[in-house]
C-alpha positions, 0 to 999 in steps of 0.5 A, spaced: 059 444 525 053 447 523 056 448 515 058 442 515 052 438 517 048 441 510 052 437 506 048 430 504 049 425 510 055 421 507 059 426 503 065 428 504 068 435 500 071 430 496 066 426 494 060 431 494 060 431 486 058 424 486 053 425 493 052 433 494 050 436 488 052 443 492 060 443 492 063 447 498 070 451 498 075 449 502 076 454 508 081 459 507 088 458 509 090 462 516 089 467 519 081 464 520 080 471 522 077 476 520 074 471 515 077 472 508 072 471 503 068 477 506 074 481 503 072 484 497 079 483 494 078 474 495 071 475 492 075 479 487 081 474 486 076 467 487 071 470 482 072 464 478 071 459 483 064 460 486 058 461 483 055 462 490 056 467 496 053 465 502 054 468 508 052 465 515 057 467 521 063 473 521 061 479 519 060 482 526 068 483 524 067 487 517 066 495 518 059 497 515 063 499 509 066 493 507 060 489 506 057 496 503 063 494 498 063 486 498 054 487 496 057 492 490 063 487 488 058 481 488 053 485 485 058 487 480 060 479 478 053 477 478 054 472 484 047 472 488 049 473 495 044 468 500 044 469 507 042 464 512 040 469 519 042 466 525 042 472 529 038 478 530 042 479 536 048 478 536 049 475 543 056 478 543 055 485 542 053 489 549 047 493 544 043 491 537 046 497 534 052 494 530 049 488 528 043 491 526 047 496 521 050 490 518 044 487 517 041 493 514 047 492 509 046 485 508 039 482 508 036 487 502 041 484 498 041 479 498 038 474 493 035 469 498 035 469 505 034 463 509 032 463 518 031 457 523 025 459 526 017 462 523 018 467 529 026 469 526 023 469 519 016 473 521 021 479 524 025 479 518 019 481 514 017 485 519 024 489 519 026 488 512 020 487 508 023 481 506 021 473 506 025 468 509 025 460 508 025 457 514 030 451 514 030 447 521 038 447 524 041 440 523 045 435 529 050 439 532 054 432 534 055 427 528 051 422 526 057 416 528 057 419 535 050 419 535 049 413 534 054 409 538 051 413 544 045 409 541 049 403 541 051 404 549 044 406 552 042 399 548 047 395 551 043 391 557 050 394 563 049 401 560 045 406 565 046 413 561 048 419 566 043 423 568 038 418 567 035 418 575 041 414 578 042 421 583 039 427 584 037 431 580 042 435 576 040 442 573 047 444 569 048 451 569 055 454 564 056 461 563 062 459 559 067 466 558 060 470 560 058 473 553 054 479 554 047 476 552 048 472 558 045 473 566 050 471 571 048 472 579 041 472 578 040 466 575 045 462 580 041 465 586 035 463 583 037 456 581 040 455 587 034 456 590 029 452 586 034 446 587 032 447 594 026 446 593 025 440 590 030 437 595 033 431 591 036 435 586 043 438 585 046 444 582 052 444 578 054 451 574 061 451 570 065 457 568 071 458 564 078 461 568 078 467 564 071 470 569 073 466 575 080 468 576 082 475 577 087 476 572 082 474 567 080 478 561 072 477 562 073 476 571 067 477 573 067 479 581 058 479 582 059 472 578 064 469 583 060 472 589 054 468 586 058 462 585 062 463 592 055 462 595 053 457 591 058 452 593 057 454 600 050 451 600 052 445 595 052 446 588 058 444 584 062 449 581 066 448 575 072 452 573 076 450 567 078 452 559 073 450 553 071 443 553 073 438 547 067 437 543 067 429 547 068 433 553 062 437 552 058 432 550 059 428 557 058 434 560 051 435 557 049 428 557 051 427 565 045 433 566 038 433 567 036 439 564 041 445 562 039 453 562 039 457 557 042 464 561 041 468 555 037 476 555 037 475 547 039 472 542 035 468 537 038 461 536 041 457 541 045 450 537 047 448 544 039 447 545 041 443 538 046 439 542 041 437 548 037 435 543 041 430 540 043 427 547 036 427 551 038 432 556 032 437 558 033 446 556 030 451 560 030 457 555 028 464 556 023 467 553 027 472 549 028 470 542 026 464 538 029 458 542 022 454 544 021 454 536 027 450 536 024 444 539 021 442 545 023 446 551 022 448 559 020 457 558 022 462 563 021 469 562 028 472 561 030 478 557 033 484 558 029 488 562 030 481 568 030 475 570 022 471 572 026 468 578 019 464 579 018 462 572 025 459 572 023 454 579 017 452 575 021 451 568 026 446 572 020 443 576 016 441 569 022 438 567 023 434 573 016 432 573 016 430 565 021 426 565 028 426 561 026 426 554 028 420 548 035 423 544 033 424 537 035 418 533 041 419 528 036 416 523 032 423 524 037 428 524 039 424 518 033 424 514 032 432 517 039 433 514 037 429 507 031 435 507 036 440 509 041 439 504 036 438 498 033 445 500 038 448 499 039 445 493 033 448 491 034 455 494 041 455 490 038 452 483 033 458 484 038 465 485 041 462 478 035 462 474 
């Protein structure tokens, strides 16, 4: 999604000569992993076909070696390597070691890197020595189905969902419980400040792979705490990964969402609840309150503030769900978007 959506609002791949300046390759025929075009030998044998190399997301499935080989081989070719830094920690290793290795590899490399937020691009400089543009992330949902969810909230018998109609709902998902993520302590602490603020409800949502025993990711802590939780009321969820339409309703139906993440750097589900209008309390780990507006709470890897998550989801109670941002915002922001990056790519040619 995220690739998609730095393209001019409008273009398709097949019409990005006359729309978008920037023409994308397709994605690589199956297998989709480990990516193909961070293969030496697809640099190799695409050469041709690319002036370009922008590396986002799928290295963490490269040895150190191969992208020491792929930097050689784009160098040797004479095609500048860009890199946009999602992550300075990648929220599905248990520690930085590997991440920070390939990214040692990488970002001096590279002949332009691009990052989300000023604090990312601060810590690039400080890491590595090296600049940053700071690029905002775009829309996470697409601009048709915000505005027809825009249509819907005008339409005089349409109340949106989570828009005061009930109590209030705090969501809670710890999907396949990423290593980043804190389960139990998060719940019992939740579930505490919705007592608190008595007209409000917890819901928390996990994917069978934790939930049930014979899964590959069965969390037993986390199962007690959803265990106890359902016993003093919250609504406990089990289920696969959510259709992207799913997921929307499901973000959309909550008041505020939590972000349970002991690291990481970016979140595009903030960027989604954005889009919706639902509330996100995020740790203060990483660079998530740089991203938008959002309710803090101290959570990192030394543990979770339990008080100043109640005070997170009490603010967001008292402050009201906030607007969606306008398809016409994430459309002006992603023109803005797509034209940087022309700018940037015009640049490393010279």
């Amino acid at each position: 999604v995220y690739i998609r959506h730095l393209t001019h609002p409008g273009s398709a791949p097949a019409e990005s000569d006359r729309r978008d300046p920037v023409r994308r390759l397709p994605d690589p025929t199956t297998p989709w992993w480990p990516p193909a075009m961070l293969a030496p030998d697809w640099v190799r044998a695409h050469a041709d076909d690319f002036d370009i190399f922008h590396v986002h997301f799928g290295f963490d499935a490269c040895a150190p070696d191969l992208l020491r080989e792929l930097v050689a081989v784009l160098h040797d070719l004479g095609k500048p390597m860009v890199q946009t830094v999602h992550d300075l920690r990648n929220p599905h290793h248990e520690t930085a070691i590997a991440h920070d290795e390939h990214l040692d590899i990488l970002l001096p490399a590279a002949a332009a890197l691009i990052t989300l937020t000023p604090g990312a691009a601060a810590e690039i400089e400080r890491r590595w020595g090296r600049v940053a543009r700071v690029v905002p992330h775009p829309h996470i949902l697409d601009l048709d189905e915000m505005r027809r969810r825009e249509v819907r909230a005008a339409a005089a018998d349409f109340r949106a969902a989570g828009s005061g109609s009930g109590p209030f709902l705090v969501g809670l998902h710890l999907k396949s419980m990423r290593p980043c993520m804190s389960g139990a302590p998060v719940i019992a602490a939740l579930m505490h400040a919705v007592e608190e603020l008595g007209d409000a409800r917890l819901r928390v949502d996990i994917h069978r792979d934790v939930a049930e025993t014979d899964g590959d990711r069965h969390d037993p802590a986390v199962v007690e705490a959803l265990r106890t939780a359902a016993a003093r009321g919250a609504q406990v969820e089990v289920h696969d990964f959510f259709s992207d339409a799913e997921l929307w309703d499901y973000l959309a139906a909550l008041d505020i969402s939590v972000l349970p993440y002991r690291y990481g750097t970016h979140s595009g589900w903030l960027e989604a609840c954005r889009d919706l209008g639902t509330a996100v309390a995020a740790p203060t780990c990483g660079y998530y309150a740089e991203q938008g507006p959002v309710q803090s709470f101290r959570l990192d890897e030394s543990g979770l503030d339990a008080v100043s998550l109640s005070r997170a989801v009490r603010a967001a109670r008292a402050a009201g769900r906030p607007a969606p941002l306008s398809a016409a915002t994430r459309t002006a922001q992603r023109s803005q978007i797509a034209a940087v990056h022309e700018e940037i790519y015009r640049d490393v040619l010279r």
